[in-house]
Structures are given as structure tokens and as C-alpha cells.
DRENLO-911566 format. One line per field, with one value per residue: residue number from 1; x, y, z of N, C-alpha, C in turn. Coordinates in steps of 0.02 Angstrom, whole numbers, plus 50000, padded with zeros to 5 digits. Last residue first. Example, Ala and Ser with C-alpha at 12.3 -4.5 7.8 and 13.67 -1.06 7.14 Angstrom:
<nodes>
marmar <- (2_1)
n.u <- (50642_50660)
n.v <- (49888_49716)
n.w <- (50354_50390)
ca.u <- (50684_50615)
ca.v <- (49947_49775)
ca.w <- (50357_50390)
c.u <- (50645_50660)
c.v <- (50002_49835)
c.w <- (50394_50390)
</nodes>
This chain:
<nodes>
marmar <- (261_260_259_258_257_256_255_254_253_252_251_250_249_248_247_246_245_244_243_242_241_240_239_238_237_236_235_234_233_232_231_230_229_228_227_226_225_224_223_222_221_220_219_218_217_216_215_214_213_212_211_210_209_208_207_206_205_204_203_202_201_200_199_198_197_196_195_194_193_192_191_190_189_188_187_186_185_184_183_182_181_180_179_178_177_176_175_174_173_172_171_170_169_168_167_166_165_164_163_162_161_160_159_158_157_156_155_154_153_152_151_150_149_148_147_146_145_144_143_142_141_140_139_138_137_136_135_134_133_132_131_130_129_128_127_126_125_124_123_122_121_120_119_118_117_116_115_114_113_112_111_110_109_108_107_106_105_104_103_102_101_100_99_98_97_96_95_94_93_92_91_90_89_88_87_86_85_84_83_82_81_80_79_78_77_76_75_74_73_72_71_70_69_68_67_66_65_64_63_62_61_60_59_58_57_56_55_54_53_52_51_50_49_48_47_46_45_44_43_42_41_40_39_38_37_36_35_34_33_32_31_30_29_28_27_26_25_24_23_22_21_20_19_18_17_16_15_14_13_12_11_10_9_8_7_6_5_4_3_2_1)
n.u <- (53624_53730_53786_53859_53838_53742_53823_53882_53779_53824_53934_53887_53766_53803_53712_53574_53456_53459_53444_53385_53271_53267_53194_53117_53009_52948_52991_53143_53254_53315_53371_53336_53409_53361_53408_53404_53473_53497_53600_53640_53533_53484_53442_53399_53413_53397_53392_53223_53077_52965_52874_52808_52940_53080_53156_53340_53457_53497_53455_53490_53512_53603_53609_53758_53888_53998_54020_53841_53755_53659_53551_53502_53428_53392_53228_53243_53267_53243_53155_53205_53111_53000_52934_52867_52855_52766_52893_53016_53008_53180_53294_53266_53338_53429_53338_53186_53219_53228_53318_53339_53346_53378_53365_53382_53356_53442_53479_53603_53727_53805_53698_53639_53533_53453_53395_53356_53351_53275_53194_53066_53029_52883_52760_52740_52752_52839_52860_53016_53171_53319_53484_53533_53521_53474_53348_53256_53195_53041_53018_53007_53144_53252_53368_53477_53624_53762_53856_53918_54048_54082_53932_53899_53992_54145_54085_54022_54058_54047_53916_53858_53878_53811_53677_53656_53670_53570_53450_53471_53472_53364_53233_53082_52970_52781_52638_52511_52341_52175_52043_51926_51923_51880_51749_51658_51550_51535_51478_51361_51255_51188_51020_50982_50814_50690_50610_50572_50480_50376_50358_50304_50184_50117_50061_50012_49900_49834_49811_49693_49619_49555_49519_49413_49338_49314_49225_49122_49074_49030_48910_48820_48810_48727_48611_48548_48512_48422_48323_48277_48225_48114_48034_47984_47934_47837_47748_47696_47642_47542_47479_47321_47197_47202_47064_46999_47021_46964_46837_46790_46792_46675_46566_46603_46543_46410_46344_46384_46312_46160_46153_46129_46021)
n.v <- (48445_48510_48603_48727_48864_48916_48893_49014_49128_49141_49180_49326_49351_49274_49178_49181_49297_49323_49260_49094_48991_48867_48762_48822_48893_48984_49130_49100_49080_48970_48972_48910_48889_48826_48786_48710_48668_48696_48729_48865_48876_48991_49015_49082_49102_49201_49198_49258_49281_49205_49228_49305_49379_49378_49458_49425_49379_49401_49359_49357_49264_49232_49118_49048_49071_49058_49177_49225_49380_49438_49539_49549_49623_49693_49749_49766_49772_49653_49516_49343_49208_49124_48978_48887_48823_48783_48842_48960_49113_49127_49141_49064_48902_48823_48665_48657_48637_48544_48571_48547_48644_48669_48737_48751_48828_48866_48926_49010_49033_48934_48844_48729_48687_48538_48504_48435_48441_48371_48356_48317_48249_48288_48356_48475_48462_48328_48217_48205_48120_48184_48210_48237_48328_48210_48094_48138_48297_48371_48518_48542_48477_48437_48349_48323_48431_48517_48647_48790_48867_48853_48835_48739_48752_48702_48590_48516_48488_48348_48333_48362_48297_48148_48200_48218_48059_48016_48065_47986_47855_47872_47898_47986_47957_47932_48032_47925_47978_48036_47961_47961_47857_47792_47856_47847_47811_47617_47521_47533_47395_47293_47194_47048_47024_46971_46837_46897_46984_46898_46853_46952_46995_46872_46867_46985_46945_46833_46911_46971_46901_46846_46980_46984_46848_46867_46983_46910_46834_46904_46971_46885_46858_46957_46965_46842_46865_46986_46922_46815_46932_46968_46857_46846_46958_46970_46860_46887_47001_46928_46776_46734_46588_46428_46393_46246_46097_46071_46104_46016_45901_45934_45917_45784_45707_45772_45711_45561_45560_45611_45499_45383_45424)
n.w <- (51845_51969_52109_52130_52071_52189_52324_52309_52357_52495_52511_52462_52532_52695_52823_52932_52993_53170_53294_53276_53352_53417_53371_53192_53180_53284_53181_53050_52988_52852_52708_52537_52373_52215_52034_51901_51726_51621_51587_51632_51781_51920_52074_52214_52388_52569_52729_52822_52900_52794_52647_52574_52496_52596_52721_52742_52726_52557_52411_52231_52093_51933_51815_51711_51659_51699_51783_51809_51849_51998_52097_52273_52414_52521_52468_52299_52192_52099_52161_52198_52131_52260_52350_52325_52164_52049_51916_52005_51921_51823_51714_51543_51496_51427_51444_51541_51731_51885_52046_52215_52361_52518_52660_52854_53001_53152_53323_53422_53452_53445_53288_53206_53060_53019_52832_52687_52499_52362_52166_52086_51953_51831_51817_51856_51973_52070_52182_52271_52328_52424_52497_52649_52756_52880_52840_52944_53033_53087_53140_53261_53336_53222_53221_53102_53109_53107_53176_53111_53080_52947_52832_52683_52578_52581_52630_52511_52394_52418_52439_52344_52238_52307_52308_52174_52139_52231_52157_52053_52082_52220_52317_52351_52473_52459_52503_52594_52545_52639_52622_52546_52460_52554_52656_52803_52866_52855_52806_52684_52629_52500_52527_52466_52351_52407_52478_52572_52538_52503_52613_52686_52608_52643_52741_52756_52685_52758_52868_52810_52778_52907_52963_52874_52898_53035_53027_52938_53028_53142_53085_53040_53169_53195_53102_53158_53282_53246_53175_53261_53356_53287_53249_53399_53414_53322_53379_53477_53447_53374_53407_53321_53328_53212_53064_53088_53118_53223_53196_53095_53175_53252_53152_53107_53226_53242_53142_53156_53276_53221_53140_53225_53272)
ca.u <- (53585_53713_53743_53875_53872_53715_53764_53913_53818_53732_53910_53940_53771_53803_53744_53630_53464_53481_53424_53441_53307_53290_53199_53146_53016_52926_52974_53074_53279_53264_53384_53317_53404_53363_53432_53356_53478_53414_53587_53603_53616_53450_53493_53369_53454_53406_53421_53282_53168_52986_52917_52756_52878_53038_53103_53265_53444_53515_53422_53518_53468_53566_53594_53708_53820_53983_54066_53922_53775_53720_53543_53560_53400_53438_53272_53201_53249_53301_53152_53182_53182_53029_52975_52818_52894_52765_52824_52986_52991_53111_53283_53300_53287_53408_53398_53231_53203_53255_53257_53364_53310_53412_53315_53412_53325_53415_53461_53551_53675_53809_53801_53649_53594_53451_53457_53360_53386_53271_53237_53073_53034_52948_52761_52758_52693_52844_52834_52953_53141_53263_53417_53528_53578_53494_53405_53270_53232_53118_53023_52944_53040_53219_53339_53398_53555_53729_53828_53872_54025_54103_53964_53905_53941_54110_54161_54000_54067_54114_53994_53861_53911_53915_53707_53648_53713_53634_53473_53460_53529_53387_53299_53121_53018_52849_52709_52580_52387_52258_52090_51945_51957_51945_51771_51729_51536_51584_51497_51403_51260_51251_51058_51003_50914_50715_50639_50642_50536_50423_50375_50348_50264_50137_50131_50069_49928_49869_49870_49780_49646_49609_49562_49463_49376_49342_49293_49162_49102_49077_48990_48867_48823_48801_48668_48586_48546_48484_48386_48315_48257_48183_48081_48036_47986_47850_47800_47759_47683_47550_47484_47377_47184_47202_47143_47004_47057_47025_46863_46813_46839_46750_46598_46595_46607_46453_46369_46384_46364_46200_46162_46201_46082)
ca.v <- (48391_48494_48560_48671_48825_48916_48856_48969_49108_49106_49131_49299_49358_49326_49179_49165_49255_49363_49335_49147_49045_48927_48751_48784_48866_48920_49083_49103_49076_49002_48965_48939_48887_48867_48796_48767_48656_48690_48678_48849_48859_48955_49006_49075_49101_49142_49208_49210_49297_49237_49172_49259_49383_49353_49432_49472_49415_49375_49403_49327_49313_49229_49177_49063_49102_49001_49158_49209_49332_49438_49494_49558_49588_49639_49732_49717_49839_49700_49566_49425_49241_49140_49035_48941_48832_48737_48814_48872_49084_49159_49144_49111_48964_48898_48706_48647_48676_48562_48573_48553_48615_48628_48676_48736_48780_48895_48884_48961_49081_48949_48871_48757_48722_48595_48506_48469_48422_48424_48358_48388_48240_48278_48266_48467_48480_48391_48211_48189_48159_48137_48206_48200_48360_48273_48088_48085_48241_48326_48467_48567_48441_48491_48351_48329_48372_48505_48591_48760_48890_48802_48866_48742_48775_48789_48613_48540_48544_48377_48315_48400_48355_48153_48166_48259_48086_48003_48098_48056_47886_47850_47869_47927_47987_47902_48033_48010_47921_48030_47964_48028_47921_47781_47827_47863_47855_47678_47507_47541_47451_47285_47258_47085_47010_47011_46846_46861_47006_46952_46800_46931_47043_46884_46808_47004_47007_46831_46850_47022_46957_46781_46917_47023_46858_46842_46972_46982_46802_46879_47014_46938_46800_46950_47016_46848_46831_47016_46945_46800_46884_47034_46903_46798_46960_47031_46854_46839_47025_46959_46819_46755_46653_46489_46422_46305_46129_46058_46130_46073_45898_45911_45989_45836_45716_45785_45798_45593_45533_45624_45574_45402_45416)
ca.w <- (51839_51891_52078_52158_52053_52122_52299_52322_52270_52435_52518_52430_52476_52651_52745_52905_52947_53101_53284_53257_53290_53472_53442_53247_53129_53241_53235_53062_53080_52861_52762_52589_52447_52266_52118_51931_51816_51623_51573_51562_51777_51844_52007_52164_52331_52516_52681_52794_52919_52850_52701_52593_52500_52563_52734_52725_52785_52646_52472_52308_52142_52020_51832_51776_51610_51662_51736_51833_51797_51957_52033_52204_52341_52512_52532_52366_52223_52126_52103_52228_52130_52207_52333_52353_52216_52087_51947_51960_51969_51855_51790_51588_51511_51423_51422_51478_51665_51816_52005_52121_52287_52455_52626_52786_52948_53077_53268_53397_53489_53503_53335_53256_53077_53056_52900_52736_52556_52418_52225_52114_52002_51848_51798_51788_51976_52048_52121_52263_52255_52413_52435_52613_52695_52873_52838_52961_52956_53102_53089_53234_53347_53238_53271_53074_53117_53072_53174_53108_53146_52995_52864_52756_52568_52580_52652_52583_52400_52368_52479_52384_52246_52293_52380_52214_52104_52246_52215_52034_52054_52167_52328_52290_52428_52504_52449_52587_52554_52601_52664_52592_52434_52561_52602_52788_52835_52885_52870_52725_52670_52542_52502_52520_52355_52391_52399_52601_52580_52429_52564_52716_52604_52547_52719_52793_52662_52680_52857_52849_52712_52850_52999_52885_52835_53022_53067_52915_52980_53155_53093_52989_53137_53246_53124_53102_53291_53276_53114_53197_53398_53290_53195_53372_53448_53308_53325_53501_53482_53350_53451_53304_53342_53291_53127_53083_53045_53218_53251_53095_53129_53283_53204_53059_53198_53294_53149_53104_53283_53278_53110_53162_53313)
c.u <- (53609_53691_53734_53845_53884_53778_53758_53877_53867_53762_53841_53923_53797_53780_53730_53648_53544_53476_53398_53390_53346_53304_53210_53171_53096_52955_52923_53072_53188_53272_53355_53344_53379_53373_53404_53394_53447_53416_53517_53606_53585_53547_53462_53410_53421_53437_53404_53331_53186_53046_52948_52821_52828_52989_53046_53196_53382_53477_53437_53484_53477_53531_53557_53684_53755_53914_54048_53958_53852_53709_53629_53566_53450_53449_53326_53239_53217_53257_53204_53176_53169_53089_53008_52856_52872_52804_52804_52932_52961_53067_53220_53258_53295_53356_53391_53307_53243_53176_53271_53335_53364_53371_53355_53375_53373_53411_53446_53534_53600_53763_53770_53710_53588_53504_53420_53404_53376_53307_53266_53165_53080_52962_52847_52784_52678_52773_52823_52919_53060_53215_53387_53463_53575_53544_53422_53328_53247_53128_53069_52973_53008_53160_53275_53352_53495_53664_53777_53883_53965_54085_54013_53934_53905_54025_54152_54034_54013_54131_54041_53902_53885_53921_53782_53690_53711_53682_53528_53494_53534_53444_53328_53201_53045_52905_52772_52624_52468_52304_52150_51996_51940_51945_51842_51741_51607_51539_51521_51410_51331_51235_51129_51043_50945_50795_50688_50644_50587_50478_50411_50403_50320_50196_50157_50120_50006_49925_49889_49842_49705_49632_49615_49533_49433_49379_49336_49219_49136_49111_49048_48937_48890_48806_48738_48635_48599_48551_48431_48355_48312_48252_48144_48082_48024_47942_47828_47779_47740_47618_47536_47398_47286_47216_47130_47062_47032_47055_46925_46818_46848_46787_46664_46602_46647_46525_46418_46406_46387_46277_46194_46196_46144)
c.v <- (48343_48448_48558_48605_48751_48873_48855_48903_49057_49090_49075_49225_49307_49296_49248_49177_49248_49282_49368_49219_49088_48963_48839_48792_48789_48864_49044_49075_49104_49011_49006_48929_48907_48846_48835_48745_48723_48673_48660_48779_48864_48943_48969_49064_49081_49171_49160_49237_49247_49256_49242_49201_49336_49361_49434_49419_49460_49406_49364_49365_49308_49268_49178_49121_49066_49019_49117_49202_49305_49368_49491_49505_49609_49599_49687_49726_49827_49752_49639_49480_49322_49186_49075_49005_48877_48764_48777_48859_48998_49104_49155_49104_49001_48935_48791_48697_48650_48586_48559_48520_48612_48606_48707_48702_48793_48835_48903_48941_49064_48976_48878_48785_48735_48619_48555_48460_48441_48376_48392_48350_48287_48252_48255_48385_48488_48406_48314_48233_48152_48167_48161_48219_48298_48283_48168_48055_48195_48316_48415_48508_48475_48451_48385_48326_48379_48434_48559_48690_48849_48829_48839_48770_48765_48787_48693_48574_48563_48435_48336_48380_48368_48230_48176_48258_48166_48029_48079_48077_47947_47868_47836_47934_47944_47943_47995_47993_47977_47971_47984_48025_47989_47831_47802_47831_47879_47741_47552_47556_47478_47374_47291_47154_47078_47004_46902_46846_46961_46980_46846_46884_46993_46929_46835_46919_47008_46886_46843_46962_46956_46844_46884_46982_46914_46835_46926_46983_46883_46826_46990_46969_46827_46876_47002_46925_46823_46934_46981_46860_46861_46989_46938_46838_46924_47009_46906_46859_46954_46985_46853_46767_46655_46550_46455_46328_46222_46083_46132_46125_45989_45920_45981_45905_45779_45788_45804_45673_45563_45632_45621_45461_45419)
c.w <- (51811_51897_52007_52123_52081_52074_52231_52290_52268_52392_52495_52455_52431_52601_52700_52853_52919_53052_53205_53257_53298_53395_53451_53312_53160_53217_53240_53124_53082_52966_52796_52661_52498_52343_52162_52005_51854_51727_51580_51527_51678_51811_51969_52110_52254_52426_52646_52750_52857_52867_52743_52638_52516_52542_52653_52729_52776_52688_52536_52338_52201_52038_51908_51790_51681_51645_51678_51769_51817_51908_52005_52149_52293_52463_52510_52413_52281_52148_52168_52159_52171_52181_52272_52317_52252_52168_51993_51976_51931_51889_51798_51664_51551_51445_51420_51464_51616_51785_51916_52102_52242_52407_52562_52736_52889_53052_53196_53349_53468_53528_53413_53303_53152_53072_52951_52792_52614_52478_52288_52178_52041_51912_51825_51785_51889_51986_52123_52185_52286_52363_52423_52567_52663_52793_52817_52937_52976_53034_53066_53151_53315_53249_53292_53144_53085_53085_53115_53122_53150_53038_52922_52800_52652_52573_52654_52626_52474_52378_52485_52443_52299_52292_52369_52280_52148_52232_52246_52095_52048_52119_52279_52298_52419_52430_52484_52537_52549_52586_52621_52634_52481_52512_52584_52705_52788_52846_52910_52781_52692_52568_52536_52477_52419_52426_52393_52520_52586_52489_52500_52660_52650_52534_52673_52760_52677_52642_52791_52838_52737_52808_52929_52919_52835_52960_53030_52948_52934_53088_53115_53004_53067_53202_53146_53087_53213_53272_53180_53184_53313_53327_53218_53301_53424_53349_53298_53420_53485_53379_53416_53360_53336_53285_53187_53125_53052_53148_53248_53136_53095_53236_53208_53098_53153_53282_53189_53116_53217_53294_53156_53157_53270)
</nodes>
């Protein structure tokens, strides 16, 4: 009866220690079940690190961005060395001393059939037959008078240089002046020497090379005093022009003695 009780145990016990049979398919499923669950585990910790890179990335330019020293821009496409600035004229002993002869000798040098303003709308004056200096193209200062002449049958421009050259030099074109002395054989064109060693050029009533209708005057004094006049009935040039350019010859030459520097 022990031996009995004996085998019987001894079966039982290795009943319970031999293995069970495999089910081959459950564990083919649980595996594929682990690594898909570890798959999506992989990809949501990859997200995520991408995730934390970008933030780090975008604090780091944001942080070198507000480090970085502001950059000044302009406000205009306009520079100020593209804006002109205008020549204000010079009002000074020079042109005062200009302002007395020509007082002195406005009587003949102004025709009496002439009014005299600075009204013209293509170019006004502001002060008529008064001198004013602007900067001349040899560092000097260039002097000029204007007017508008007007009689019965109409208008004409007036313009008054004095100029200077060194002592003695002879007649010829001042640097800087559109206009220049006529060369004889010019329409209306007369060269004379005065009394006191001046030298002129006169052309009434012609048309200039590169100016329009006018009379004018070109003197070289041998003080170095440079003179010219233009009177000008160009159209255009004011309200109603004269048919004919004003002032003989003889009247031009009036001018070339009037002024000394």
C-alpha cells in the first residue's frame, strides 16, 4: 500500500514537471504584437526629439536675433547730395560801387523811349538794373544787372556783366560767359579801340552765335575790367519782343566806358 501511495506520487509529480505541448501561432502573434508596439513607441520618441531640436533651433535664432545690433535703414530714396542748394547773391561794396556808375551814367545808357522793371513772367527781377555777385568759374565773383525794357511797340531783356581779367589782356571770350566777342565779318559785327585803350565789339541787331535776336557788346577796359551787354527781343524771352533788337552801335559803346572795377 505504501508503494502504491509511493508510485502514484512519483507519477503525479512528473506530470507536473513535464512540459506542455507549444501553441506556436499564439507566440508567433504575441512577438509581432511586441515589436509593432515597440515600433510606434520608436516613432513617437523620434517625434518628439524632432519636436524638442526645432524649439531649440528656433530659441537659439530668435536669441542671436534680438542680440544682433539694429540696422539703421533709409527713410528716403532721396539723398541730400541730390538736392540742389541755390546760389543766394552777394550784395556788397563791389556791387554797390557798380550800383553808383551806373546811376551816374544811366541817363545815356538807357534809352529814353524805355520804361524800365523787373515785371518780366518768363523772368522776373526782383531788384531791376541793380548788381548782384555770384560765384564765377575762376573762383572770382562774376557781377550782373537785369531789367525789362518796354516802349509802345514792346518789350526787350537787358543783362549787364562786369567782369574782371588781369591787367592787359586783350579782348576775347570770358571764361565762363555763354556769350562771346563777334569776330568781324559777322552780321553787324564792329571791332573799335577807344581813346583810353578799350577794346570793343559791337553787334546790334543780330543774332549771336547760340543767342537769339539781340544787340550786344563785348569790352575789355586795360584795367583788366571785362564788360558785356546783351539786349535781348528773343521769343520767349519776354511778354511782347520787339520786332528789332534795340541800340545802335554807337549806343553799345556807351557801356564799354561806364564801369571800372
Amino acid at each position: 500500500m505504501e508503494n502504491e501511495n509511493l508510485t502514484r506520487g512519483l507519477e503525479q509529480l512528473a506530470d507536473e514537471v513535464e512540459p506542455r505541448p507549444v501553441d506556436v501561432q499564439t507566440v508567433i502573434s504575441r512577438a509581432r504584437a511586441r515589436k509593432q508596439n515597440r515600433r510606434a513607441m520608436l516613432a513617437v520618441g523620434g517625434a518628439t526629439v524632432a519636436v524638442l531640436v526645432g524649439a531649440i533651433v528656433v530659441t537659439a535664432a530668435a536669441t542671436s536675433s534680438n542680440n544682433q545690433p539694429a540696422v539703421a535703414r533709409p527713410t528716403s530714396t532721396q539723398t541730400t547730395k541730390d538736392v540742389p542748394h541755390p546760389i543766394a547773391p552777394v550784395f556788397d561794396a563791389q556791387s554797390r560801387k557798380f550800383d553808383s556808375q551806373l546811376a551816374a551814367a544811366r541817363a545815356e545808357l538807357i534809352l529814353p523811349r524805355f520804361t524800365v522793371s523787373g515785371d518780366n513772367p518768363v523772368q522776373p527781377v526782383m531788384k531791376p538794373l541793380m548788381f548782384d555777385g555770384t560765384p564765377g568759374p575762376k573762383g572770382e565773383t562774376n557781377y550782373t544787372a537785369k531789367a525789362m525794357l518796354t516802349d509802345s511797340e514792346g518789350t526787350a531783356t537787358i543783362q549787364i556783366w562786369v567782369l574782371k581779367n588781369p591787367p592787359g589782356t586783350p579782348l576775347g571770350h570770358y571764361n565762363g560767359q555763354t556769350l562771346g566777342p563777334c569776330i568781324e565779318g559777322q552780321k553787324h559785327c564792329e571791332h573799335r579801340t577807344l581813346h583810353d585803350g578799350t577794346v570793343v565789339a559791337v553787334q546790334p541787331n543780330a543774332n549771336p552765335s547760340g543767342i537769339t535776336l539781340s544787340s550786344a557788346i563785348s569790352a575789355q577796359r586795360p584795367d583788366g575790367t571785362y564788360i558785356q551787354v546783351l539786349v535781348n527781343v528773343g521769343e520767349g524771352t519776354s511778354p511782347k519782343p520787339l520786332a528789332d533788337a534795340p541800340y545802335t552801335a554807337d549806343e553799345l559803346v556807351k557801356f564799354a566806358t561806364a564801369f571800372t572795377w
